[in-house]
C-alpha positions as YAML, in Angstrom:
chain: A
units: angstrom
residues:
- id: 1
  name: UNK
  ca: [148.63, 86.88, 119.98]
- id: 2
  name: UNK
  ca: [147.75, 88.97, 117.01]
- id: 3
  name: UNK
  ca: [146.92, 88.31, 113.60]
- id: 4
  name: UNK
  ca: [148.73, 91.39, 111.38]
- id: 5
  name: UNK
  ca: [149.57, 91.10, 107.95]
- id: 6
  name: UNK
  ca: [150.85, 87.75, 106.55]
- id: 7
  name: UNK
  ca: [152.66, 87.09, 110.27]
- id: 8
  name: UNK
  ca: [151.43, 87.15, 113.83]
- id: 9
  name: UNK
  ca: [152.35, 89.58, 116.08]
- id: 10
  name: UNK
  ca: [153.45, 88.84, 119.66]
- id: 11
  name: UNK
  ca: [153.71, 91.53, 121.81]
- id: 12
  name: UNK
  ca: [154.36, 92.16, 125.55]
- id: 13
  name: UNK
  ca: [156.39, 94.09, 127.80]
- id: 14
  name: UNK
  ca: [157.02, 96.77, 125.11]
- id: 15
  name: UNK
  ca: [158.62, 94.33, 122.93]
- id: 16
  name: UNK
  ca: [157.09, 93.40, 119.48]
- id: 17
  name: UNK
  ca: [158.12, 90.33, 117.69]
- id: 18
  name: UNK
  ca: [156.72, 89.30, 114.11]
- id: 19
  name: UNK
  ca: [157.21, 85.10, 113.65]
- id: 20
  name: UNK
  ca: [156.22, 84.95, 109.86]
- id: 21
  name: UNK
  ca: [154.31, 81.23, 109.09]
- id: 22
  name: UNK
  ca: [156.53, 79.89, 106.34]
- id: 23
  name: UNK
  ca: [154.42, 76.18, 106.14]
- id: 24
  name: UNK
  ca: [152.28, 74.50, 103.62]
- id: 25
  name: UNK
  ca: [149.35, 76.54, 102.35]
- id: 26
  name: UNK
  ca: [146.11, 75.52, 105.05]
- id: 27
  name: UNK
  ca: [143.93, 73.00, 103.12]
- id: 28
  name: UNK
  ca: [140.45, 74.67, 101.88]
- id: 29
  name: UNK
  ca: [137.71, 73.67, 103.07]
- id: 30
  name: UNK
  ca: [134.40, 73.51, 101.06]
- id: 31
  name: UNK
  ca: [131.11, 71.86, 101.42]
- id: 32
  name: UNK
  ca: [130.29, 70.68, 97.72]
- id: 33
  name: UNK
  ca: [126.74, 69.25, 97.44]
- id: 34
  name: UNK
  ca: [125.16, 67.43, 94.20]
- id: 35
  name: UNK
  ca: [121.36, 67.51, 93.13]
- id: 36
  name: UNK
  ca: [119.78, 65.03, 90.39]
- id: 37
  name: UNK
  ca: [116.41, 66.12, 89.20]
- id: 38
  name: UNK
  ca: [114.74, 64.49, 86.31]
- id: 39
  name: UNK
  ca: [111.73, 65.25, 84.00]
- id: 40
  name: UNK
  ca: [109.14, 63.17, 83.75]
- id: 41
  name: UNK
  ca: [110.30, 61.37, 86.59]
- id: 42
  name: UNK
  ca: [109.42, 58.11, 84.66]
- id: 43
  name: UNK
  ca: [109.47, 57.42, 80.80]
- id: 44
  name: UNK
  ca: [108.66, 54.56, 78.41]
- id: 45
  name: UNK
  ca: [110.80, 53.21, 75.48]
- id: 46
  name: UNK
  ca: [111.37, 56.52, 72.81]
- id: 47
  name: UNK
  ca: [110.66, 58.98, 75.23]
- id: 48
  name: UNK
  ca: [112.64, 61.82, 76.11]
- id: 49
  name: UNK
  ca: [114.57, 62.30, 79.73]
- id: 50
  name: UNK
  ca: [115.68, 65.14, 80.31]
- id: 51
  name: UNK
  ca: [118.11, 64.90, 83.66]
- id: 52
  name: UNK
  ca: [119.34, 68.03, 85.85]
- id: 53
  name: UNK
  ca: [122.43, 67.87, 87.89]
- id: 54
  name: UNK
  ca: [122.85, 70.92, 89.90]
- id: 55
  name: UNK
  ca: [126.55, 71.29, 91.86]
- id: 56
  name: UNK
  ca: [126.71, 73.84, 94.90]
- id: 57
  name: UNK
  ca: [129.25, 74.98, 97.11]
- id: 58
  name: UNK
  ca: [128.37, 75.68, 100.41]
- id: 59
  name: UNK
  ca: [131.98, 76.97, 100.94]
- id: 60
  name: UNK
  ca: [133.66, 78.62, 103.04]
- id: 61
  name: UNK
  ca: [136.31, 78.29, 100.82]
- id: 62
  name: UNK
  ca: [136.29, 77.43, 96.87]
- id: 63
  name: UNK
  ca: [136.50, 73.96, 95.63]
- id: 64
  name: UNK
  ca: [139.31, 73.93, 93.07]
- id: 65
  name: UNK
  ca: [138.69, 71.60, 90.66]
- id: 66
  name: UNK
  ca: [135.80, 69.86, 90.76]
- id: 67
  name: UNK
  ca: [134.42, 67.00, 88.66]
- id: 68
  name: UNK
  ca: [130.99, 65.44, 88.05]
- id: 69
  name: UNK
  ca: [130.16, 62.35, 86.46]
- id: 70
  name: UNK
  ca: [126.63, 61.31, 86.03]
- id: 71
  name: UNK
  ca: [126.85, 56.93, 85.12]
- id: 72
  name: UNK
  ca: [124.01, 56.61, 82.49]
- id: 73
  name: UNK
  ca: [121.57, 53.56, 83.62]
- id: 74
  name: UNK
  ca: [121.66, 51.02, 81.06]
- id: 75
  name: UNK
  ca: [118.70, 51.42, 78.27]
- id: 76
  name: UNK
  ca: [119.21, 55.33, 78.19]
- id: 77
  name: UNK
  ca: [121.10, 56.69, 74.85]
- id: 78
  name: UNK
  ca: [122.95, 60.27, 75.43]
- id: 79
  name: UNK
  ca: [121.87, 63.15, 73.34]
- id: 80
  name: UNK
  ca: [123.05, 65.94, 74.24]
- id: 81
  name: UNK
  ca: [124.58, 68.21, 77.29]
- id: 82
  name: UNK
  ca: [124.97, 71.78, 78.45]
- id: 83
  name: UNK
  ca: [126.63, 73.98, 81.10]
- id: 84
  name: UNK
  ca: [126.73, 76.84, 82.66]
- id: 85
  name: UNK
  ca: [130.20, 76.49, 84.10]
- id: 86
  name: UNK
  ca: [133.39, 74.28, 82.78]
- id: 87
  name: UNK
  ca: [132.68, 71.85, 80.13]
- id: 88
  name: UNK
  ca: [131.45, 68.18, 79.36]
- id: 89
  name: UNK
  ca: [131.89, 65.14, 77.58]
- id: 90
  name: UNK
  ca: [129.86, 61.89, 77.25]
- id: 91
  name: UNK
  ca: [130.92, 58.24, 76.07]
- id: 92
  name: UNK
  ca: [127.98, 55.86, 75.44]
- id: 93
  name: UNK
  ca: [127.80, 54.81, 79.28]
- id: 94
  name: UNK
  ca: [129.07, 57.83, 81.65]
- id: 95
  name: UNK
  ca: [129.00, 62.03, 80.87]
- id: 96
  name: UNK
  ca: [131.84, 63.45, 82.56]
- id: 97
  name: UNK
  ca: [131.60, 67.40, 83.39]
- id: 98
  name: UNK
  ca: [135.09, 69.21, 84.45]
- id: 99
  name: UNK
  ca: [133.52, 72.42, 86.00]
- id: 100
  name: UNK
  ca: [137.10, 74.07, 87.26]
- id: 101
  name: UNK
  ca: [137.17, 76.19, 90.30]
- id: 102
  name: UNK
  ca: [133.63, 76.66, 92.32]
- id: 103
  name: UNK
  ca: [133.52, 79.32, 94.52]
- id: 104
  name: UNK
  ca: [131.34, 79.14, 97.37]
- id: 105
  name: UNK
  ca: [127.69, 80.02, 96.68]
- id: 106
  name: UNK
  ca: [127.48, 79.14, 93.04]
- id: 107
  name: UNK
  ca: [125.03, 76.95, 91.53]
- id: 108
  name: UNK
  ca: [126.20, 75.99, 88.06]
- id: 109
  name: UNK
  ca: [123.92, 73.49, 86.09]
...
């Protein structure tokens, strides 16, 4: 049996059939990992924390739609937040980032 262009070939005999796969698209599979750093690891009342939350895909495939949401520990007050992929939005408690598609091998922050 031979993969060849969008059907499988099966061939024998001196025949040559094509059987064309006509089923659901095969589910993706990716390997999505998320990192937390934070700096200082420790603070006191007024001072800054400044957290890092690095998403990779490992693949092999892209992850389609991915989402990140980082639950604030109670006594912290949001600022402010960046990305380098998709976009993000914060209530009080919770910042939620929609980063879209990841292929596999990026490293957005």
């Amino acid at each position: 049996m031979v993969v060849d262009g969008g059907g499988i070939g099966i061939g024998g005999g001196g025949q040559s059939f094509t059987v064309v796969y006509n089923g659901p698209t095969p589910p993706l599979i990716a390997d999505v990992s998320v990192e937390k750093t934070s700096m200082p690891e420790s603070v006191g009342p007024g001072d800054e924390l400044t957290c890092v939350i690095t998403v990779t895909n490992n693949g092999p495939d892209s992850a389609p739609a991915v989402v990140v949401e980082d639950v604030l520990p109670a006594g912290l007050t949001f600022q402010s937040t960046t990305t380098t992929q998709g976009s993000c939005v914060a209530t009080p408690s919770k910042v939620t980032c929609d980063m879209g598609a990841l292929i596999a091998g990026r490293k957005p922050k």
